[in-house]
C-alpha positions as CSV (number, residue, x, y, z in Angstrom):
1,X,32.6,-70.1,-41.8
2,X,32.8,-66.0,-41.4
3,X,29.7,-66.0,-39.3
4,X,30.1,-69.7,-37.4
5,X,33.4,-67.8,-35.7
6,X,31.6,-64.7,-34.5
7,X,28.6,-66.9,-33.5
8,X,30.5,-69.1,-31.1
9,X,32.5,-66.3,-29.4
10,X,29.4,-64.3,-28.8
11,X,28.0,-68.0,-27.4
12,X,31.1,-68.2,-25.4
13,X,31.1,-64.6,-24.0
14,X,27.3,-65.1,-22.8
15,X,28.3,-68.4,-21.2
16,X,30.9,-66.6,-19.4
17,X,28.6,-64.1,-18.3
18,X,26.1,-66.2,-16.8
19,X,28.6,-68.4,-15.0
20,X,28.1,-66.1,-12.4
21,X,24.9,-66.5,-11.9
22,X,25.7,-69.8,-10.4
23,X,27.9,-68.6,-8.0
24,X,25.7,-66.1,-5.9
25,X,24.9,-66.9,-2.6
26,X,21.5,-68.2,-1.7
27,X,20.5,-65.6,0.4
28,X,18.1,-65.6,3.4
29,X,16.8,-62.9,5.4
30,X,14.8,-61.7,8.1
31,X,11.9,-62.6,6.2
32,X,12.6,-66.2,6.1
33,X,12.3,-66.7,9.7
34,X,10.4,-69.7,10.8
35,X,10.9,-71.2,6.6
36,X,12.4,-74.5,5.5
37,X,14.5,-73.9,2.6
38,X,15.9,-76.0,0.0
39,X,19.5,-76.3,-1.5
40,X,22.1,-78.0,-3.1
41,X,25.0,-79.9,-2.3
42,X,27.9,-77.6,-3.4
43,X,25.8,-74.5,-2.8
44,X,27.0,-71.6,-0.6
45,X,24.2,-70.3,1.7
46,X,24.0,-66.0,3.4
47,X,22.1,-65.5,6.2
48,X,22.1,-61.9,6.8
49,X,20.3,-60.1,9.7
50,X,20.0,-57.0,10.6
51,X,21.5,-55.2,13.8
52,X,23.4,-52.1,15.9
53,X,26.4,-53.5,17.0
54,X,27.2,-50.4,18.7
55,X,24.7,-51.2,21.2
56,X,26.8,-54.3,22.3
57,X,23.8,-56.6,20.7
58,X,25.2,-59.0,18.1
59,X,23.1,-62.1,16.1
60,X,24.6,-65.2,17.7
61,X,24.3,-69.0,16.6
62,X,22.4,-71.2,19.8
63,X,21.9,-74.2,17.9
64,X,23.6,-76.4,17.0
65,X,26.0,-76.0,19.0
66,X,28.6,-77.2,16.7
67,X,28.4,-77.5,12.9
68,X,31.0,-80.2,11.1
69,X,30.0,-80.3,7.6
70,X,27.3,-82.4,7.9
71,X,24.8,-80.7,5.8
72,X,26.6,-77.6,6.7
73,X,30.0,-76.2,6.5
74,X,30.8,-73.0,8.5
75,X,32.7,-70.5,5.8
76,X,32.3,-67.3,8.1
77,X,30.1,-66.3,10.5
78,X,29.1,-62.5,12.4
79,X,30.7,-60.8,10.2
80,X,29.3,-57.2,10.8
81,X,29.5,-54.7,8.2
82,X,27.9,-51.1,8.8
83,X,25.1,-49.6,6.5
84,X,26.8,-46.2,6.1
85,X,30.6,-46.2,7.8
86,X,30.1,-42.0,7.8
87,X,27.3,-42.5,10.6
88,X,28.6,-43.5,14.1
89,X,27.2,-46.0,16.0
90,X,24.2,-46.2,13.0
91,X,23.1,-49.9,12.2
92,X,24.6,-52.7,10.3
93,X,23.7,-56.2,8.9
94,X,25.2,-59.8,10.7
95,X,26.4,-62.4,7.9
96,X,26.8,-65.9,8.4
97,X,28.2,-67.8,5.5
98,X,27.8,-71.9,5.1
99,X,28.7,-74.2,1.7
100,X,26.0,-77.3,1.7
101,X,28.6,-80.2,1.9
102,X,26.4,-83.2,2.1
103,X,22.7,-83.7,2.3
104,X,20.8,-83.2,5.1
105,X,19.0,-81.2,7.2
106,X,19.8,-78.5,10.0
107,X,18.0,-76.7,12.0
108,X,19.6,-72.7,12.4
109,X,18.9,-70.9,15.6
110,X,20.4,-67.7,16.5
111,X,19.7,-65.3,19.5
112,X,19.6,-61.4,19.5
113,X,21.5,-60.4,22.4
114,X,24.9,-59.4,24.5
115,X,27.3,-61.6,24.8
116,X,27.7,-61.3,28.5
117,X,24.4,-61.5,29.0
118,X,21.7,-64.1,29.1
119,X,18.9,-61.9,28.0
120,X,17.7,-62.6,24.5
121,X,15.7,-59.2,22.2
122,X,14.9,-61.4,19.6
123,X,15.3,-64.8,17.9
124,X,15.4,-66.0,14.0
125,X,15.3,-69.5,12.9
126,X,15.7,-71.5,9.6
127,X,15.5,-75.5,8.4
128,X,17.9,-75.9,5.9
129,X,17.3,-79.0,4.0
130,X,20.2,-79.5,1.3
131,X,19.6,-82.1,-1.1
C-alpha cells in the first residue's frame, strides 16, 4: 500500500503534465503553402505568416469570404505581434486562429498586400480538411 500511493500520484502528476500536450495549437506556416492538412473536430488550428506591418502590408483572408463554423470557426485573426518590440519598424509574424467545429473541408486563401490597395506581393493558401 506505501508504494501503490506514491505510484498513482506520480501517474497522476505525469497525466497532468501531458494534458497539455493536447491543447497546443496545430500550427501551420509558410512552409505549408499549397498543403492539405488534416485535423480534428475540436482542434484549434494557427496559421502564422510572416510580415512588416510597418510597411502598411498586412496578410489578409480573400477566401472565403465568410467563415460560420462550418468546418471552421474564426477565434482571432491578424493579430500582429513584432519579433523584437526594441527594433522600430523591424518585422513581425500575422496569426489567424480557427477551432475545427464540424467536419469538413475549407479552402484558406489570404493575400499579401495594403489594404487600400488592390495590388497583391504575395499569396499563401491551405485545404483544411477536419475530420
Amino acid at each position: 500500500m506505501r508504494k501503490t500511493i506514491p505510484c498513482l500520484i506520480g501517474l497522476g502528476l505525469c497525466l497532468v503534465a501531458l494534458s497539455g500536450c493536447w491543447l497546443a495549437p496545430i500550427t501551420i506556416t509558410e512552409a505549408d503553402n499549397g498543403t492539405i492538412q488534416t485535423i480534428a473536430v475540436g482542434d484549434t488550428l494557427l496559421i502564422t505568416l510572416k510580415g512588416n506591418a510597418s510597411t502598411g502590408y498586412q496578410w489578409i483572408r480573400s477566401s472565403p469570404i465568410s467563415i460560420n463554423g462550418d468546418p471552421l470557426a474564426i477565434v482571432s485573426e491578424g493579430q500582429y505581434e513584432v519579433d523584437n518590440p526594441a527594433v522600430c519598424g523591424g518585422p513581425g509574424t500575422y496569426a489567424f486562429t480557427y477551432e475545427a467545429a464540424a467536419e469538413g473541408v475549407a479552402t484558406l486563401t489570404y493575400e499579401h498586400r495594403r489594404p487600400w490597395e488592390d495590388e497583391t506581393i504575395g499569396t499563401f493558401s491551405v485545404i483544411i480538411w477536419v475530420k
